[in-house]
N, CA, C and O atoms as CSV, one atom per row, in Angstrom:
chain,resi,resn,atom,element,x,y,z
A,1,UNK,N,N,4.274,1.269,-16.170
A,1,UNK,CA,C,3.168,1.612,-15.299
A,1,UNK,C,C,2.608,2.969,-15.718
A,1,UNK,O,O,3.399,3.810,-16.146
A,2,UNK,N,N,1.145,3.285,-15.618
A,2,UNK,CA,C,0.542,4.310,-15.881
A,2,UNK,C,C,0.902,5.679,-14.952
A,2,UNK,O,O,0.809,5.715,-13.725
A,3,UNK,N,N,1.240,6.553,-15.630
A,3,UNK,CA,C,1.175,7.798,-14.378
A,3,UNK,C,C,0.645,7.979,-13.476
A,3,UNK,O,O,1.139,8.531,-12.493
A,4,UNK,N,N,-0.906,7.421,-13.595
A,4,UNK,CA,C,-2.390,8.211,-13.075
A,4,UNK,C,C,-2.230,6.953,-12.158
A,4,UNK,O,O,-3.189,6.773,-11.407
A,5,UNK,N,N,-1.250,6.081,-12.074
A,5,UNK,CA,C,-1.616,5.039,-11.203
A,5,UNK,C,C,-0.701,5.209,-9.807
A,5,UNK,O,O,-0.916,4.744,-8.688
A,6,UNK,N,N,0.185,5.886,-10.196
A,6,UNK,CA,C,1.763,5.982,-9.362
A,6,UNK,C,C,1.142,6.907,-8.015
A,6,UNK,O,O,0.237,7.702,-8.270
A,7,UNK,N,N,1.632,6.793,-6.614
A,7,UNK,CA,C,1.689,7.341,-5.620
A,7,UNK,C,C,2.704,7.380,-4.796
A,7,UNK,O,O,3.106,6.279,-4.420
A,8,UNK,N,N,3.302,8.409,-4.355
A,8,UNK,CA,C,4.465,8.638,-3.520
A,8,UNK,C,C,3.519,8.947,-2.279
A,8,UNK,O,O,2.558,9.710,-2.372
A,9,UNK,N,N,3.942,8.169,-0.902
A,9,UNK,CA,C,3.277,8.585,0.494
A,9,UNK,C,C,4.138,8.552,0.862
A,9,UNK,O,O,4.958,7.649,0.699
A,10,UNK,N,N,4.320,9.967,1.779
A,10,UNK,CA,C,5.247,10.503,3.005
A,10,UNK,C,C,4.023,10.153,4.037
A,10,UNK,O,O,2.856,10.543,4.025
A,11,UNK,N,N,4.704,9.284,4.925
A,11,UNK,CA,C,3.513,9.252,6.298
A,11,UNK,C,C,3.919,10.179,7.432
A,11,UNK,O,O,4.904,10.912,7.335
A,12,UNK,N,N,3.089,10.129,8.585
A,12,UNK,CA,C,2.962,11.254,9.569
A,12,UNK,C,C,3.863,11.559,10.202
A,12,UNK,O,O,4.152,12.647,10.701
A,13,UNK,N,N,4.781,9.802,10.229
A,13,UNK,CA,C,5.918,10.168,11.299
A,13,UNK,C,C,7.037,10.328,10.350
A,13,UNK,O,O,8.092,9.951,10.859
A,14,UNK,N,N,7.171,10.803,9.030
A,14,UNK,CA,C,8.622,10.745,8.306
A,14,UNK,C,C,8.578,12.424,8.059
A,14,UNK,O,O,7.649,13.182,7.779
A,15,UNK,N,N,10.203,12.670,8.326
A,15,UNK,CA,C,10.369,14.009,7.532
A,15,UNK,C,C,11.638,13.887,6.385
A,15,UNK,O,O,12.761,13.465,6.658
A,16,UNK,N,N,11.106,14.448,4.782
A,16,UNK,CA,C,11.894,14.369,4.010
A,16,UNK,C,C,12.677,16.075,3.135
A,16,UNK,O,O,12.287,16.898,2.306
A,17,UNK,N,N,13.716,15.884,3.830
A,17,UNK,CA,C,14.489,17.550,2.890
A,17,UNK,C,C,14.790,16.865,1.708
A,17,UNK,O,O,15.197,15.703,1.688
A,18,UNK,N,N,14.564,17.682,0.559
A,18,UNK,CA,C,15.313,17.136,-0.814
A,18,UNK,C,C,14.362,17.656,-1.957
A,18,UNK,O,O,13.556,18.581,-1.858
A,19,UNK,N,N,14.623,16.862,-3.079
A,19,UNK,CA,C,13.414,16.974,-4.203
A,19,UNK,C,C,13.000,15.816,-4.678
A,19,UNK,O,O,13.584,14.802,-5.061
A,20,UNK,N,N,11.535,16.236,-4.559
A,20,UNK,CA,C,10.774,14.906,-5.087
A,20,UNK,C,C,10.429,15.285,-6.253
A,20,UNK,O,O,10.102,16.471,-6.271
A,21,UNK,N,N,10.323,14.363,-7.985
A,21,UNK,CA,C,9.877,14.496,-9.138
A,21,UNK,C,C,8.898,13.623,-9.080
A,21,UNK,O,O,9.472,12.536,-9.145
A,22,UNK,N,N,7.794,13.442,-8.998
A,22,UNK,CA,C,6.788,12.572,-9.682
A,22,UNK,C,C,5.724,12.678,-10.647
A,22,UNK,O,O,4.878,13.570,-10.709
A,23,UNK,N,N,5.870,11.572,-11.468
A,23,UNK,CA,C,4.872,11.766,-12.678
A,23,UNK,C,C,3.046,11.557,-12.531
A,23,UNK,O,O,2.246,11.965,-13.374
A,24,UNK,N,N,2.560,10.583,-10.822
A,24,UNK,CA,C,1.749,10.631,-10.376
A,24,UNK,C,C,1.157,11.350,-9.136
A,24,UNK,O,O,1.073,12.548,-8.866
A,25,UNK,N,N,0.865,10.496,-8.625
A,25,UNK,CA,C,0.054,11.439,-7.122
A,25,UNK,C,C,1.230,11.391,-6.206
A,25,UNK,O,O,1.939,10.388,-6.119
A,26,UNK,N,N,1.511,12.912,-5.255
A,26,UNK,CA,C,1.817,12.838,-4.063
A,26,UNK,C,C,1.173,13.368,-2.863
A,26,UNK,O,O,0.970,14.582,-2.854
A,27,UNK,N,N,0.752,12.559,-1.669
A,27,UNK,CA,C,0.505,12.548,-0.673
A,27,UNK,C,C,1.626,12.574,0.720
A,27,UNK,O,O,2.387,11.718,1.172
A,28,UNK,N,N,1.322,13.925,1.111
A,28,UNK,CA,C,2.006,13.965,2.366
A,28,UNK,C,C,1.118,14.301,3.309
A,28,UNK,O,O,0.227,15.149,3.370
A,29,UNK,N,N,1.635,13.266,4.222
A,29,UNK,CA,C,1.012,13.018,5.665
A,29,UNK,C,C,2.042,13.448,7.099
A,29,UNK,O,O,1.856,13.510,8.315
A,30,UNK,N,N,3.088,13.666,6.246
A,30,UNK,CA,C,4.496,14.046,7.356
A,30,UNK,C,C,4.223,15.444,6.817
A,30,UNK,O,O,3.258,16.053,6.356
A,31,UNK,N,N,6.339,15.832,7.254
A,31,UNK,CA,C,7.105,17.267,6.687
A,31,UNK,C,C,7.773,16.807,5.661
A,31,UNK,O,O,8.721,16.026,5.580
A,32,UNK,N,N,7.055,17.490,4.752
A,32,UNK,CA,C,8.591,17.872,3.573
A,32,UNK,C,C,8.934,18.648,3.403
A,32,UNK,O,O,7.967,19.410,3.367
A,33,UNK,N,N,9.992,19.307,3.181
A,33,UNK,CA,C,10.908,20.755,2.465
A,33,UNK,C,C,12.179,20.103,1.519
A,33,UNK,O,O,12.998,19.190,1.412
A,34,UNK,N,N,11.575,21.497,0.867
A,34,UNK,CA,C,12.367,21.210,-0.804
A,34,UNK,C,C,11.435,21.646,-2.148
A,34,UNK,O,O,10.629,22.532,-2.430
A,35,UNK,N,N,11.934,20.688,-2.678
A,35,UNK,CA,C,11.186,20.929,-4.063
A,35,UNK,C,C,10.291,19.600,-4.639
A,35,UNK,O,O,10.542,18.396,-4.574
A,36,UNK,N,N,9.373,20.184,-5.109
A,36,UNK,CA,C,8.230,19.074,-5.809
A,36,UNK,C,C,7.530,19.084,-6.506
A,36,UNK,O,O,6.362,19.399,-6.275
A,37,UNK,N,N,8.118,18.632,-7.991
A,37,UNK,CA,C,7.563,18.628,-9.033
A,37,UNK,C,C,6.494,17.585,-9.457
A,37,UNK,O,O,6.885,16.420,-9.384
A,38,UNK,N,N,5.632,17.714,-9.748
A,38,UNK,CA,C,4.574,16.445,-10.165
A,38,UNK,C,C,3.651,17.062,-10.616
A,38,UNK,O,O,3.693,18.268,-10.862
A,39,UNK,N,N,2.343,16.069,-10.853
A,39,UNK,CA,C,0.759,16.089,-10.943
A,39,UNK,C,C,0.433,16.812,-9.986
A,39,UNK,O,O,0.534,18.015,-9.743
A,40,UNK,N,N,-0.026,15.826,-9.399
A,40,UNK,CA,C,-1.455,16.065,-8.458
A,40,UNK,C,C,-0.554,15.970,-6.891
A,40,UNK,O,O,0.522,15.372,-6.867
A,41,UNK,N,N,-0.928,16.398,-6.061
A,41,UNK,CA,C,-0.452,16.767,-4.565
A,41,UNK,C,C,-1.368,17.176,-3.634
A,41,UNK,O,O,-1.952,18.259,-3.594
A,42,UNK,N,N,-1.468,16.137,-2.800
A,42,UNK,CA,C,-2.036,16.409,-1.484
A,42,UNK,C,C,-1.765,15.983,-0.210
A,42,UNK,O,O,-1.439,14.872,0.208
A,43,UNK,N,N,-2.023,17.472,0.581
A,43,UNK,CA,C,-1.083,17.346,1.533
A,43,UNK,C,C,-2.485,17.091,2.767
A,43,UNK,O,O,-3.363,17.945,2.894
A,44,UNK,N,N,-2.474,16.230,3.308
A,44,UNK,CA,C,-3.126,15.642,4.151
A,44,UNK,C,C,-3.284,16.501,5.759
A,44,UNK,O,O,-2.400,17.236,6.200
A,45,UNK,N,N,-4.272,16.284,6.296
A,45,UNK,CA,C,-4.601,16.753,7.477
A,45,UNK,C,C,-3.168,16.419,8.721
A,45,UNK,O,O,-2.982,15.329,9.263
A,46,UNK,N,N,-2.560,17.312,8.871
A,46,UNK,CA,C,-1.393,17.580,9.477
A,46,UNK,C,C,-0.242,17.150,8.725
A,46,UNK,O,O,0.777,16.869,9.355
A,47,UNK,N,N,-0.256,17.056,7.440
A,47,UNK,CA,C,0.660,17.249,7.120
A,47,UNK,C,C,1.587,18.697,6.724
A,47,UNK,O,O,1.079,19.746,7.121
A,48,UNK,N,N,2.561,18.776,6.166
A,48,UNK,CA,C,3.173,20.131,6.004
A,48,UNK,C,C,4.051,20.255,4.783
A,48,UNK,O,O,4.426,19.160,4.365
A,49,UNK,N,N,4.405,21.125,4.215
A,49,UNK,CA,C,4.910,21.245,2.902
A,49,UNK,C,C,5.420,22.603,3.058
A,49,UNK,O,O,4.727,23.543,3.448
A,50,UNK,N,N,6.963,22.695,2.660
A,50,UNK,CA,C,7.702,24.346,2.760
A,50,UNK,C,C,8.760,23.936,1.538
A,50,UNK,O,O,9.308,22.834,1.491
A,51,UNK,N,N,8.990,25.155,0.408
A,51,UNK,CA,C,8.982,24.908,-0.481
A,51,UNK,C,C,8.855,25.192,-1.912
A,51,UNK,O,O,7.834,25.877,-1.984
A,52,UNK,N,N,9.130,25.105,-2.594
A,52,UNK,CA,C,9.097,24.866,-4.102
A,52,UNK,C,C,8.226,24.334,-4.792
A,52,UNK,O,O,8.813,23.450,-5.417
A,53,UNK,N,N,6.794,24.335,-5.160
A,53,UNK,CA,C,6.129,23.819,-5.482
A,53,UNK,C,C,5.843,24.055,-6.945
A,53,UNK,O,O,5.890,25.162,-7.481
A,54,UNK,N,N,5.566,23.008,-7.499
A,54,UNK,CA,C,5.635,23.270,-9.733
A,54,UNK,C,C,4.715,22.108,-9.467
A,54,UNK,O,O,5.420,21.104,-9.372
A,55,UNK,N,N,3.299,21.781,-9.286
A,55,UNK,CA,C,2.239,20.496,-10.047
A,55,UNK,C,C,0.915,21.001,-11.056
A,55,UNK,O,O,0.521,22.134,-11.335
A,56,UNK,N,N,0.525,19.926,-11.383
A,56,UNK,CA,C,-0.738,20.708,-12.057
A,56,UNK,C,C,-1.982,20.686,-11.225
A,56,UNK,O,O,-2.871,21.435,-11.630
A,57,UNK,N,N,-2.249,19.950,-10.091
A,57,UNK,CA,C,-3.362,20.348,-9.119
A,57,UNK,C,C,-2.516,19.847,-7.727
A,57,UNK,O,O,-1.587,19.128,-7.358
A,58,UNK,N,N,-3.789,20.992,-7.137
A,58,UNK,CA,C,-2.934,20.399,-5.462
A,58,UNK,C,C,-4.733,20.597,-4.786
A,58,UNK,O,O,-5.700,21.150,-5.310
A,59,UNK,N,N,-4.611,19.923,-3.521
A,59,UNK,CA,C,-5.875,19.649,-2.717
A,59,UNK,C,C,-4.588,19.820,-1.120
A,59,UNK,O,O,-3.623,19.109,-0.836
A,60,UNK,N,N,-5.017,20.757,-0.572
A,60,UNK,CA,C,-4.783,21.283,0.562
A,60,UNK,C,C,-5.201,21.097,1.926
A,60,UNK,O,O,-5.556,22.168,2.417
A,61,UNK,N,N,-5.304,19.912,2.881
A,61,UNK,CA,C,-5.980,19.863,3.868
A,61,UNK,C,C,-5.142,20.388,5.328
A,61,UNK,O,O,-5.775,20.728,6.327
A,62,UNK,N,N,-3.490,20.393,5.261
A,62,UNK,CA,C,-2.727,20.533,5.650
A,62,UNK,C,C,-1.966,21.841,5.353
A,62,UNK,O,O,-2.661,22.707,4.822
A,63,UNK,N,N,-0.566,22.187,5.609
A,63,UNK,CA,C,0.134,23.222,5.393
A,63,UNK,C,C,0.787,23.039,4.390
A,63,UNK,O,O,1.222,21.944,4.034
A,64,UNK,N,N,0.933,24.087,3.818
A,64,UNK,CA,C,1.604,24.257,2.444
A,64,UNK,C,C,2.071,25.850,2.560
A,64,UNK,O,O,1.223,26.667,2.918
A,65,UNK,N,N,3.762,26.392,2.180
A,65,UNK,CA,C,4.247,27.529,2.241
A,65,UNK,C,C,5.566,27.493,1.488
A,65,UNK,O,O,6.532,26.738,1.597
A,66,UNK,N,N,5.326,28.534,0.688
A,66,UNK,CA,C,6.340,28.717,-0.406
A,66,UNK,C,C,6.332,29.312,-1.650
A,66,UNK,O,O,5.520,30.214,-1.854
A,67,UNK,N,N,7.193,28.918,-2.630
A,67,UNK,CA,C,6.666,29.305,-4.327
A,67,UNK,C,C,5.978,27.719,-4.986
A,67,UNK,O,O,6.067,26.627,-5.547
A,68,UNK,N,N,5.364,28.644,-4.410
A,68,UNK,CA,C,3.546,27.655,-5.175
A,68,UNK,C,C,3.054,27.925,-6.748
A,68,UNK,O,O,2.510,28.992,-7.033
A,69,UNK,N,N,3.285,26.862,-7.778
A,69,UNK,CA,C,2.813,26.743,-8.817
A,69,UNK,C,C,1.940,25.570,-8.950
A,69,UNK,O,O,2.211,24.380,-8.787
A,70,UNK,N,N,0.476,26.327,-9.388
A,70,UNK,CA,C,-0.593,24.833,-9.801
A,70,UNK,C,C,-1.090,25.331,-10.873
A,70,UNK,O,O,-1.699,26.398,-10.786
A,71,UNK,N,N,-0.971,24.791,-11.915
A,71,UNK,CA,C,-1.352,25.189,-13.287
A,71,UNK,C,C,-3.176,24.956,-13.311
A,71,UNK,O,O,-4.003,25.606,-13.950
A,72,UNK,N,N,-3.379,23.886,-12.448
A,72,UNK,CA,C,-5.073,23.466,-12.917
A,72,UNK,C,C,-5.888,24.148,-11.661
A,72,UNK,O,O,-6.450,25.239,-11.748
A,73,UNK,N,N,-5.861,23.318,-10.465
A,73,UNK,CA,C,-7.441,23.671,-9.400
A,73,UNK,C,C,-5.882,22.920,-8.572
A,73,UNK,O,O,-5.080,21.987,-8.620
A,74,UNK,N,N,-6.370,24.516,-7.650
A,74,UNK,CA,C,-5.944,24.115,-6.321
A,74,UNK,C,C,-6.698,24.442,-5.298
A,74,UNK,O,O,-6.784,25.651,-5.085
A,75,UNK,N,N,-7.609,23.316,-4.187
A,75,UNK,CA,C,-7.916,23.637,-3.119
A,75,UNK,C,C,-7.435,23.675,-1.907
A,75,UNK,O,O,-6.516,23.051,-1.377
A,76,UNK,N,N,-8.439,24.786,-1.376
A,76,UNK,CA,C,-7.812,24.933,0.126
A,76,UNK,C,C,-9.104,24.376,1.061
A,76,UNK,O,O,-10.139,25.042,1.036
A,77,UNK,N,N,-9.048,23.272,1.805
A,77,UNK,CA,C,-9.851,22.489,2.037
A,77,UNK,C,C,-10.109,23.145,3.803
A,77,UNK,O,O,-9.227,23.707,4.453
A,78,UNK,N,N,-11.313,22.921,4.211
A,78,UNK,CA,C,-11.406,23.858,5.407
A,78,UNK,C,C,-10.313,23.481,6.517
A,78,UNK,O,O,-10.521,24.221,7.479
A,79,UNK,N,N,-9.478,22.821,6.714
A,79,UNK,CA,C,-8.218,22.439,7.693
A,79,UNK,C,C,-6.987,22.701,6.877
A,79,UNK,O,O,-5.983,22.013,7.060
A,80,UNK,N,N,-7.010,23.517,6.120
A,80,UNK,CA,C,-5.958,23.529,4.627
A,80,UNK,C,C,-5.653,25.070,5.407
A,80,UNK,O,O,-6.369,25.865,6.016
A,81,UNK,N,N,-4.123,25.020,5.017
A,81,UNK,CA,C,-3.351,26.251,5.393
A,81,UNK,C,C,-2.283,26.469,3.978
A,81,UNK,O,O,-1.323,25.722,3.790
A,82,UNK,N,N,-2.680,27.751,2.940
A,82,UNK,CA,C,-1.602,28.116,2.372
A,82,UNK,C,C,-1.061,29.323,2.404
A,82,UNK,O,O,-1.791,30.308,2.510
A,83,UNK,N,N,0.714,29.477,2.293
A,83,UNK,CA,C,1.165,30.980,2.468
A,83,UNK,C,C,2.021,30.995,1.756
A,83,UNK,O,O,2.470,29.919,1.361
A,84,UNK,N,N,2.691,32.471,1.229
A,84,UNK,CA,C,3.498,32.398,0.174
A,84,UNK,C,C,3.679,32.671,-1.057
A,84,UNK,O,O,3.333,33.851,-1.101
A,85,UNK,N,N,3.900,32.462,-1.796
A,85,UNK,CA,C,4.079,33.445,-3.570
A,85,UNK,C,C,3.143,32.283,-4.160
A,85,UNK,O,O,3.517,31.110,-4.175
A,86,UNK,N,N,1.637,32.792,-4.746
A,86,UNK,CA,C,0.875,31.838,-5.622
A,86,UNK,C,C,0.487,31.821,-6.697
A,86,UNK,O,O,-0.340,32.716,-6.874
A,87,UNK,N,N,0.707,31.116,-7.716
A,87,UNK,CA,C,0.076,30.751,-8.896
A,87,UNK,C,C,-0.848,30.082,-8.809
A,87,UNK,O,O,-0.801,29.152,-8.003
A,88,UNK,N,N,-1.841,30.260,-9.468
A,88,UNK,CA,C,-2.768,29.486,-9.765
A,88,UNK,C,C,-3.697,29.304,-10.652
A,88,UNK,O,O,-4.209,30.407,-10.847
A,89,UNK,N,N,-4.401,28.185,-11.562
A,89,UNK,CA,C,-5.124,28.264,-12.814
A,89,UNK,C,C,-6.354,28.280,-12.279
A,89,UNK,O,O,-6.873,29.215,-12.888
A,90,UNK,N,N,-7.159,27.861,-11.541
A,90,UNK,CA,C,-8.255,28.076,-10.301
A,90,UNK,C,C,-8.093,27.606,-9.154
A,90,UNK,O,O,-7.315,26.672,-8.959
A,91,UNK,N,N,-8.803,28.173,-8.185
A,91,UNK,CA,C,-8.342,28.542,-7.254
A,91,UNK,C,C,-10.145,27.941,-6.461
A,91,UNK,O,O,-11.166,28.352,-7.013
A,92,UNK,N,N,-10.223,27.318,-5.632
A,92,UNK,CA,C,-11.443,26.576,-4.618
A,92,UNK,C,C,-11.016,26.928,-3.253
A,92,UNK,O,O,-9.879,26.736,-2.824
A,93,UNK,N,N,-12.206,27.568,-2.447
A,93,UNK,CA,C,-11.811,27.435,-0.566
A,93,UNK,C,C,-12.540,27.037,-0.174
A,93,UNK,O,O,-13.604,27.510,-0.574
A,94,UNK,N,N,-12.616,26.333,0.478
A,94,UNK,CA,C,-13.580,25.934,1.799
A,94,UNK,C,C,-13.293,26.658,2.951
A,94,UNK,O,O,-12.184,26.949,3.400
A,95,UNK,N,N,-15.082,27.087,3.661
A,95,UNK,CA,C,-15.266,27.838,4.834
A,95,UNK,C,C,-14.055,27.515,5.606
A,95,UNK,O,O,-13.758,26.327,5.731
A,96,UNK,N,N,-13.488,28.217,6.016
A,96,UNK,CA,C,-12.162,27.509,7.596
A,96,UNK,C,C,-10.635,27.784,6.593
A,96,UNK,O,O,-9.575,28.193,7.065
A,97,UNK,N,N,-10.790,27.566,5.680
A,97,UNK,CA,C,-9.103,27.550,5.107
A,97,UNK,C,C,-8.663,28.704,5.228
A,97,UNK,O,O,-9.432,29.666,5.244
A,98,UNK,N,N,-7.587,28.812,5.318
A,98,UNK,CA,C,-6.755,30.045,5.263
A,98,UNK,C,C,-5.597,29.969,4.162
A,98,UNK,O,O,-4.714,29.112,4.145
A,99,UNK,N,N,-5.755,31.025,3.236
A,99,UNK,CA,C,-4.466,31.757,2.773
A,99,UNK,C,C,-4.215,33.170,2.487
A,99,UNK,O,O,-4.718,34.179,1.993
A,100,UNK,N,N,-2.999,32.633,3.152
A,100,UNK,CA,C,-2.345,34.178,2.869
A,100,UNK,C,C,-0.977,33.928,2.207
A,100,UNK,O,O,-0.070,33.160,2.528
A,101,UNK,N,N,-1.122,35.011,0.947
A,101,UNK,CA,C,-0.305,34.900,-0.104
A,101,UNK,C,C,-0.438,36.020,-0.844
A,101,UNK,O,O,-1.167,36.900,-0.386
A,102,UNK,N,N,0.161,36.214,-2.005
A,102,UNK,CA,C,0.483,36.984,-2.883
A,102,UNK,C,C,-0.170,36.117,-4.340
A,102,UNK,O,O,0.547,35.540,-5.157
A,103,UNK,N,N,-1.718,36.201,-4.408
A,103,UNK,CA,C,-1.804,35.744,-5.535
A,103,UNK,C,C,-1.459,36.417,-7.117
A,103,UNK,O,O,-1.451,37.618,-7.389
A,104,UNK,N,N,-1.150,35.148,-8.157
A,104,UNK,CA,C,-1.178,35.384,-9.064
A,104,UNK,C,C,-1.801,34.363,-10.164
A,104,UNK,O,O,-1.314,33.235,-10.241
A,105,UNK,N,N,-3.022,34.798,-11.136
A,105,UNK,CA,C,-3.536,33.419,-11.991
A,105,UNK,C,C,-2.955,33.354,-12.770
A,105,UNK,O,O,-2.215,34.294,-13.058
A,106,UNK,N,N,-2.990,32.340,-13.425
A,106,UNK,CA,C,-2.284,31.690,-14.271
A,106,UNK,C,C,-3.189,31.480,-15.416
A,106,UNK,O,O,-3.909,30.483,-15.482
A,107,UNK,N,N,-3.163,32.551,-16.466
A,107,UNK,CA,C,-3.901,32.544,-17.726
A,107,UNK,C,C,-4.172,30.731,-18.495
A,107,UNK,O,O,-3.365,29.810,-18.626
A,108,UNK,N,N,-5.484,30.818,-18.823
A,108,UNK,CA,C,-5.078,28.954,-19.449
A,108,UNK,C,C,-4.487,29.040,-20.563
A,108,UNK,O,O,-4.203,30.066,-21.182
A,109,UNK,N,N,-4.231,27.625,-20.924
A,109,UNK,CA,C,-3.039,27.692,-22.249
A,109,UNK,C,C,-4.239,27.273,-23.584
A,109,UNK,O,O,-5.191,26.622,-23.152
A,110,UNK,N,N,-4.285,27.573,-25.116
A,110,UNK,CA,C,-5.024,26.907,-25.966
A,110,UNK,C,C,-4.287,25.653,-26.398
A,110,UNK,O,O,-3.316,26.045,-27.046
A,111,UNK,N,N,-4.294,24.259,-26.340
A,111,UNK,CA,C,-4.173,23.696,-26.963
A,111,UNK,C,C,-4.169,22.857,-28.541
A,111,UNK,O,O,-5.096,22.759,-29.346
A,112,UNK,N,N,-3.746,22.694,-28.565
A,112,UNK,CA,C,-3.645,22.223,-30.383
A,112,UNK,C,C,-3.397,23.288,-31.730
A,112,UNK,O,O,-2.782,24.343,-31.570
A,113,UNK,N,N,-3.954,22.878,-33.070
A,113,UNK,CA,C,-3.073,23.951,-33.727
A,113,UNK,C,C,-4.565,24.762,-33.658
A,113,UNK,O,O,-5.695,24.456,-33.277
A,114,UNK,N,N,-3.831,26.155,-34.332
A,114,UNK,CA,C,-5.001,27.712,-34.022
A,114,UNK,C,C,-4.779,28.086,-35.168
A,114,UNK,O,O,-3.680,27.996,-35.715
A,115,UNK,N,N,-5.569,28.448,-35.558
A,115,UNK,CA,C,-5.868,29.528,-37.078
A,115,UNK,C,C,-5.932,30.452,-36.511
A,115,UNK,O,O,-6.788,30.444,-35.626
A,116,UNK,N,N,-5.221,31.555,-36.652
A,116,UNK,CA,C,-5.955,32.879,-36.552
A,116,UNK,C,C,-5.936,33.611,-37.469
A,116,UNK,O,O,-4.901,33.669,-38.132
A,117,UNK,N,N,-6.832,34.250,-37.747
A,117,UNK,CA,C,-7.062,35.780,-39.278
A,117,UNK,C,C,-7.559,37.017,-38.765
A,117,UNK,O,O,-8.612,37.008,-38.129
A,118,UNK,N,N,-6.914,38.113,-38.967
A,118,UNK,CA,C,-7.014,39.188,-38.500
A,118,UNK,C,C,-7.584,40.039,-39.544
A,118,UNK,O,O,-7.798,41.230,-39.320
């Protein structure tokens, strides 16, 4: 199965402690705490997230608090709450969101091979 196809859903009424690895999308609509490595992550309008966070984008409509790593675009969507130690490769808010954090960006990476001559 394709990565870009895969989805993990936590719904409203589940709460999960532990670590989740996924190679596609996660959506939380509940509580999770722990750790969560993946892609893409979004945490849905009342949902909540405390935590360990390592993906390459996240979309924020819900709570999110912790060590926050998003290598690509992370938004904070106007019902989006983030707090906590942040990385980030860009960074989007919408009017209404709140964070409070300790940012830090996350320089982009060059891909492929590089010549350089000095």
């Amino acid at each position: 199965m394709d990565d870009s196809n895969r989805v993990l859903l936590i719904n409203e009424d589940t709460i999960l402690k532990g670590e989740i690895t996924n190679g596609g999308r996660i959506e939380i609509c509940g509580y999770v705490e722990g750790t969560i490595v993946g892609e893409n992550l979004i945490v849905r309008p009342g949902g909540r997230c405390h935590g360990t966070i390592d993906v390459q984008s996240a979309e924020i409509y819900g709570t999110l608090q912790g060590e926050i790593s998003v290598r690509q675009l992370m938004s904070v969507r106007s019902t989006g709450s983030v707090s906590g130690n942040v990385q980030y490769g860009r960074l989007a808010m919408e009017f209404g969101g709140d964070l409070t954090a300790d940012l830090r960006n996350i320089p982009p990476t060059i891909g492929g091979d590089l010549d350089l001559a000095v």
